[in-house]
PLY file of the C-alpha trace (Angstrom):
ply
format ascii 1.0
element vertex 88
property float x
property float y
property float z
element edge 87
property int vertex1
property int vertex2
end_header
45.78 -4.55 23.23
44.15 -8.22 22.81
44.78 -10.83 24.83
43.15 -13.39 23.04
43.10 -14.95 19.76
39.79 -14.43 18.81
40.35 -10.66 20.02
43.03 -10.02 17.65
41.06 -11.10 14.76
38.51 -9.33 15.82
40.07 -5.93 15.79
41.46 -7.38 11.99
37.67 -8.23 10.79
36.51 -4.45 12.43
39.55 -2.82 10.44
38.47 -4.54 7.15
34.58 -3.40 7.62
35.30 0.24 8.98
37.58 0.72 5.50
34.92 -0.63 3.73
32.06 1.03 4.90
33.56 4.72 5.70
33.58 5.78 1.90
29.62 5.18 1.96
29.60 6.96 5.07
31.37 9.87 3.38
28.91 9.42 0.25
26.22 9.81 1.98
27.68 12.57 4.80
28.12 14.84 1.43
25.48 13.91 -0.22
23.57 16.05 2.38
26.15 18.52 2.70
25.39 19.13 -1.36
21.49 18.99 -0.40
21.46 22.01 2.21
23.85 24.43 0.49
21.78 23.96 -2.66
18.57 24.98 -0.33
20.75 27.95 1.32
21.75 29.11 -2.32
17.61 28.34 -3.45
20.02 27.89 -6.97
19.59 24.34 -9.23
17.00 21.57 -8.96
16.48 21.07 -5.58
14.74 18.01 -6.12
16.85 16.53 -8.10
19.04 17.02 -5.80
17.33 15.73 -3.12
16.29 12.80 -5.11
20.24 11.87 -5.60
20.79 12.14 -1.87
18.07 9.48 -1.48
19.35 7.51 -3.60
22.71 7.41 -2.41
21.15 6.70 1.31
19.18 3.96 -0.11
22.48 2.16 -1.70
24.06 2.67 2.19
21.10 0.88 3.79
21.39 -2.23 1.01
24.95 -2.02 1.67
24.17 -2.38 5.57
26.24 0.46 6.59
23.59 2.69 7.73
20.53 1.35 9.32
16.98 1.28 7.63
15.63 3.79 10.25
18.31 5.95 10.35
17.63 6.47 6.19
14.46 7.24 6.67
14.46 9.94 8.94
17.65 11.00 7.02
15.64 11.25 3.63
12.65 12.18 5.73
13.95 15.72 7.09
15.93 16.20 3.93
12.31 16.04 2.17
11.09 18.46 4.48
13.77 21.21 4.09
13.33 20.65 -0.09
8.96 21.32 0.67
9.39 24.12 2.91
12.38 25.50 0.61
9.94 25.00 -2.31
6.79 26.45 -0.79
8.38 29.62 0.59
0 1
1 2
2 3
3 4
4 5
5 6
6 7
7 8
8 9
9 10
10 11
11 12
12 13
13 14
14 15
15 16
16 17
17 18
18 19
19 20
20 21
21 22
22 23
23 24
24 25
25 26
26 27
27 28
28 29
29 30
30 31
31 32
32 33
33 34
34 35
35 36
36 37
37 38
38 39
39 40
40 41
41 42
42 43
43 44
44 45
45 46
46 47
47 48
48 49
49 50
50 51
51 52
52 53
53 54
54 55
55 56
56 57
57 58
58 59
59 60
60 61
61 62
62 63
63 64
64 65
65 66
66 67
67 68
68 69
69 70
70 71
71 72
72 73
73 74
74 75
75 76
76 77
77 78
78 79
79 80
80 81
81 82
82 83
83 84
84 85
85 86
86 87
């Protein structure tokens, strides 16, 4: 438990942003989970679907929930699987 003051509004302020930020997190977690069973199936548009997934991981980063990086290798290997789906 906190000791201090400052601690104990701390843990407060880290409550608040984790229960903001965890439905993005979930947005964007199926958001990919949508992406690969689409590929496994080789059923639908994949890039439309894969085009929605960026787009959702794109609103996360200008949210500042996920980092700019971390989006780009997301959307990055997600384009991959949709070319190598698509080509084969």
């Amino acid at each position: 438990m906190a000791n201090t003051k400052t601690a104990k509004k701390m843990i407060r302020v880290h409550d608040r942003r984790r229960t903001r930020n965890q439905p993005v997190r979930t947005a964007v977690k199926s958001a990919f989970k949508k992406a690969d069973t689409a590929l496994e199936q080789k059923g639908g548009d994949l890039a439309a679907v894969a085009k929605e997934a960026a787009s959702i991981i794109d609103k996360a980063v200008s949210k500042g929930v996920i980092h700019k990086n971390k989006a780009a290798r997301k959307k990055s290997r997600l384009d991959k699987k949709v070319f190598a789906a698509s080509k084969g």
